[in-house]
N, C-alpha and C positions, 0 to 999 in steps of 0.2 A: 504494500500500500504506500504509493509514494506519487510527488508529481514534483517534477524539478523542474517546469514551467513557472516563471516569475513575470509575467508581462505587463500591460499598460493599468490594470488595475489590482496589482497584488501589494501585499501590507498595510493592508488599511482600509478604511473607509466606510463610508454609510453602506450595508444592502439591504434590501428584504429578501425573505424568504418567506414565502407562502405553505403552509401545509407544515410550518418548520416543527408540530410535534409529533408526525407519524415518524415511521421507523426508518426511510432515507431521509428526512428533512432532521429530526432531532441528531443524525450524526455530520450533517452539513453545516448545521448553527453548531457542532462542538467545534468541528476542524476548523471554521469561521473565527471563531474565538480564539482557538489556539495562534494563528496570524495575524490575529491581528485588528482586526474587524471587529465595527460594530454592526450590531445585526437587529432589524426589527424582524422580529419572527409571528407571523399571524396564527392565530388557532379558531377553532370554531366557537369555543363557548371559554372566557376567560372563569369561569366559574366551573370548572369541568378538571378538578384536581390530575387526573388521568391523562390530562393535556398540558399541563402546566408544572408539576412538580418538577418532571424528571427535566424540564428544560431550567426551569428554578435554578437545580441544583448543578448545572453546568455554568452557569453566571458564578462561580465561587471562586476565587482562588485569583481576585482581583478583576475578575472580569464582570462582575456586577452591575457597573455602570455603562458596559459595554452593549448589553442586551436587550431589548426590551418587545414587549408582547401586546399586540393586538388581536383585537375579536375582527372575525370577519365573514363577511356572505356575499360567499362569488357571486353571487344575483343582484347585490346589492352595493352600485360602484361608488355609494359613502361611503362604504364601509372600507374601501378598497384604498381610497385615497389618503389617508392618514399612515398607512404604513407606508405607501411606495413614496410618499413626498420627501425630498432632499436625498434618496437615493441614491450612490450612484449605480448600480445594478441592480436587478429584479432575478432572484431562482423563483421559477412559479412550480411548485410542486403541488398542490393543494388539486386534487378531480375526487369524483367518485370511484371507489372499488369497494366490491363486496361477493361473497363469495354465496350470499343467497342468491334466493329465485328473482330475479328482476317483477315485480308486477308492472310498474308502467317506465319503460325503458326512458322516453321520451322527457320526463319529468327526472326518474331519478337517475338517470346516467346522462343522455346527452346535455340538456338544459346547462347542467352544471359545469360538466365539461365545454363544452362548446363555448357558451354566454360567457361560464364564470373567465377560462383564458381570452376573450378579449375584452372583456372588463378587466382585466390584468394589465392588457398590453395597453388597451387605452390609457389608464392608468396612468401607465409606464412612459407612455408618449407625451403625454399633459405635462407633467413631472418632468421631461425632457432627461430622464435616464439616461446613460450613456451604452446600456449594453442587457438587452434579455437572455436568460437560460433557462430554456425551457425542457423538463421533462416528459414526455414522450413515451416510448416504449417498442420492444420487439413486438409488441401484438398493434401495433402499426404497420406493421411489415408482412405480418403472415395471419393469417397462410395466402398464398397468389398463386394461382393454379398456371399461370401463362410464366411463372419466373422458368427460365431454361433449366432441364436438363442437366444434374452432372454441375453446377455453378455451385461456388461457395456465395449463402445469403450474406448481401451487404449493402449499403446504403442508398443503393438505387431499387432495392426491395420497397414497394410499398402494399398494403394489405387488399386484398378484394372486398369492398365495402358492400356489396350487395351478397356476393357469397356467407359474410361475417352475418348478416340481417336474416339469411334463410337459415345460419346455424344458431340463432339468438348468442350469439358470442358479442353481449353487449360492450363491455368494457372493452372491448377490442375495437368496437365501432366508435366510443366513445374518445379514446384518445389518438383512432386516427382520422376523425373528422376536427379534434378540436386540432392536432397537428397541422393539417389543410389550410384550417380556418389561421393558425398564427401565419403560417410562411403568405398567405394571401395578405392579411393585417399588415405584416413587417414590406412586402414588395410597395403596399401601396402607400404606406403611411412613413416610409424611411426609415422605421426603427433597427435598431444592429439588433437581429435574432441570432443565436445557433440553439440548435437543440441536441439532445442526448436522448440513446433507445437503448436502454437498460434492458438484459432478460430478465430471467426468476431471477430476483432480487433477495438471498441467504445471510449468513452472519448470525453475528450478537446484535441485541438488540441493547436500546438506552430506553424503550418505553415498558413501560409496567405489566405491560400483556404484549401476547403476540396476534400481530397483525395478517393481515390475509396470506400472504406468503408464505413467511412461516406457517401459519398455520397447513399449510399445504404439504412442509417439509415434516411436521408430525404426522398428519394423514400417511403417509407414505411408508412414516417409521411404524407406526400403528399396525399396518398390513392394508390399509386402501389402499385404490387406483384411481388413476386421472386419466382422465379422457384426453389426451392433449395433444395425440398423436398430431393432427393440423398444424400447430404452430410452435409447439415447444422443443425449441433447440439450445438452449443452454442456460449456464446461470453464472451467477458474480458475485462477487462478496458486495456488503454493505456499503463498509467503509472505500473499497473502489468505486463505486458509485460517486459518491462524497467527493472525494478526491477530482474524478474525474470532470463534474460537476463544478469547481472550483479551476479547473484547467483551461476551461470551456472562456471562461470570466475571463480571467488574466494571460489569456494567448488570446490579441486580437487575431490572428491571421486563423484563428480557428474557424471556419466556415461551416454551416449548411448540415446536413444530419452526423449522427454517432452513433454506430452501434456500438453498444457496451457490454462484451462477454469475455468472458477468460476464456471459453475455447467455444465450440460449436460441437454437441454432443446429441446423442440420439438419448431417446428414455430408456431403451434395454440399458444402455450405457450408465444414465445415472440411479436405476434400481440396483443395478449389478454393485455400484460404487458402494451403494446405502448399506446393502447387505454386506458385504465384504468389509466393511467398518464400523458395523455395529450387529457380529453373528449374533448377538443376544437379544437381538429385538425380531418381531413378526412382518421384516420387509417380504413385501410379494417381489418376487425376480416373475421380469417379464417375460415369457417362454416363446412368445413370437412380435420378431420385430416387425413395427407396423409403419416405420419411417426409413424406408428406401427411400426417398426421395432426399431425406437430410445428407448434405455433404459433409462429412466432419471435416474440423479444423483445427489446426490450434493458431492459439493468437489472432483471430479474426478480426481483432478492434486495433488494426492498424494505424488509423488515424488517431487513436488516444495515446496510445504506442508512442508514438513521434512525438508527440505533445509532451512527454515525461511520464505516462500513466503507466505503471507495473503492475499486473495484474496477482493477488493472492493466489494461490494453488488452491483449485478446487475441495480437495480435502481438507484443508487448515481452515477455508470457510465454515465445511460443513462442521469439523468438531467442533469450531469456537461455535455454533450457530448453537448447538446439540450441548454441548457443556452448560451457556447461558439459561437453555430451555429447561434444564435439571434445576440450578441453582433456582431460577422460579419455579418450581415443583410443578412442571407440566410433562415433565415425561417420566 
């Protein structure tokens, strides 16, 4: 976990980070803080201890004065303006994810997504920011039935939006029309965008419970399966993410999308891993591979690569991810 990128905005300064108490945003306001930065970090309900302790307690150790927390509702762009003002950069992490049943997609996934990132950007642009980063995702990117053949997935990957709509693979449609909807925002309104596309997103956690991800990473230890064969090709530690996300900011020359993975992996591949490093637990090993179509890779996040981003070893992820999940009595 490293970035030896220092460019036109590192050591310092105002940012926001939207969404900063989920489990990539509370480790992006820590790394923030460690360099240097002061960070307005927005959360949904400043009243909601669950959202606010564990960022509290990263403000310590002199950085207190450094931090500070706002309420917010992507729907509502008062609410939105008091963090991004004096800014000089905007991380918008902050969409919907939820691992239940969608009942009205429309309302609880797009709306949010979509409205709430350019009430962000808007925002962002009034305020005259100097630089958005925007989080995105691999499930922008896939699945695409027209990507060739035999190609390793990469940044020219984008997702089949009306395929995603007849598999009700909401959040997938959700952050790649709000995706869409920035780079259209930034072409037309001048704003400096890059964005990152993060896979399954693994590690330690700084929040008090584990969030949809992880929780996906217990499902699996448990002996469930995931349907995911369509689009899941890999994953990344937390703290890379972070890192990466921070990269993005202070390398102006950083352009245009990121895929963010440590390698490009099939799910035979990452059940096999689970089991093989934790024989004690009831992993289902998958007995037929269902993603011929995945190219494996390693190091496929070239463009992070270059920037200074060192990717964690998939294994060291997973224990620290697994260690943290014990020490909170969930496995």
């Amino acid at each position: 976990m490293a970035s030896d990128g220092d460019g036109g905005g590192g050591g310092g300064g105002l940012v926001c980070v939207t969404g900063g108490s989920g489990f990539i945003g509370s480790w992006l306001v820590r790394l923030l803080l460690d360099r240097g930065y002061t960070v307005n970090a927005t959360v949904k309900n400043l009243e909601d201890e669950g959202e606010t302790k564990h960022l509290q307690a990263l403000a310590l150790d002199g950085a207190d004065t450094r931090l500070r927390l706002f309420q917010m509702d992507l729907l509502n762009p008062a609410s939105i303006r008091p963090a991004v003002k004096g800014a000089h950069g905007v991380f918008h992490l902050a969409s919907p994810v939820t691992l239940d049943p969608v009942q009205d997609p429309e309302k609880e996934m797009l709306e949010p997504a979509v409205k709430g990132t350019l009430n962000v950007l808007r925002a962002a642009k009034d305020s005259e920011v100097g630089r958005v980063v925007l989080v995105s995702s691999q499930a922008a990117m896939l699945p695409n039935p027209s990507w060739p053949a035999g190609k390793v997935i990469d940044e020219d990957c984008w997702a089949d939006v009306e395929l995603l709509k007849e598999l009700q693979l909401w959040y997938h449609v959700s952050k790649t029309l709000a995706e869409k909807a920035a780079w259209n925002f930034a072409k037309e309104e001048g704003l400096q965008l890059v964005v990152l596309n993060p896979g399954m997103v693994w590690g330690p956690t700084l929040t008090q419970s584990a969030g949809c991800s992880l929780q996906l990473l217990l499902l699996l230890l448990r002996g469930g399966r995931l349907d995911m064969d369509g689009y899941q090709v890999g994953c990344v530690d937390v703290r890379d993410v972070a890192c990466s996300l921070i990269a993005l900011y202070e390398n102006p020359s950083a352009q245009g999308r990121h895929l963010c993975l440590e390698s490009i992996e099939r799910m035979v591949d990452l059940t096999d891993r689970l089991a093989e490093l934790y024989p004690e637990l009831p992993v289902n090993r998958i007995s037929k591979d269902g993603q011929g179509w995945v190219v494996r890779a390693k190091d496929p996040s070239k463009k992070l690569i270059n920037l200074g981003v060192r990717f964690t070893p998939l294994d060291k992820t997973i224990r620290d991810a697994v260690d943290c999940l014990m020490t909170k009595g969930l496995i």
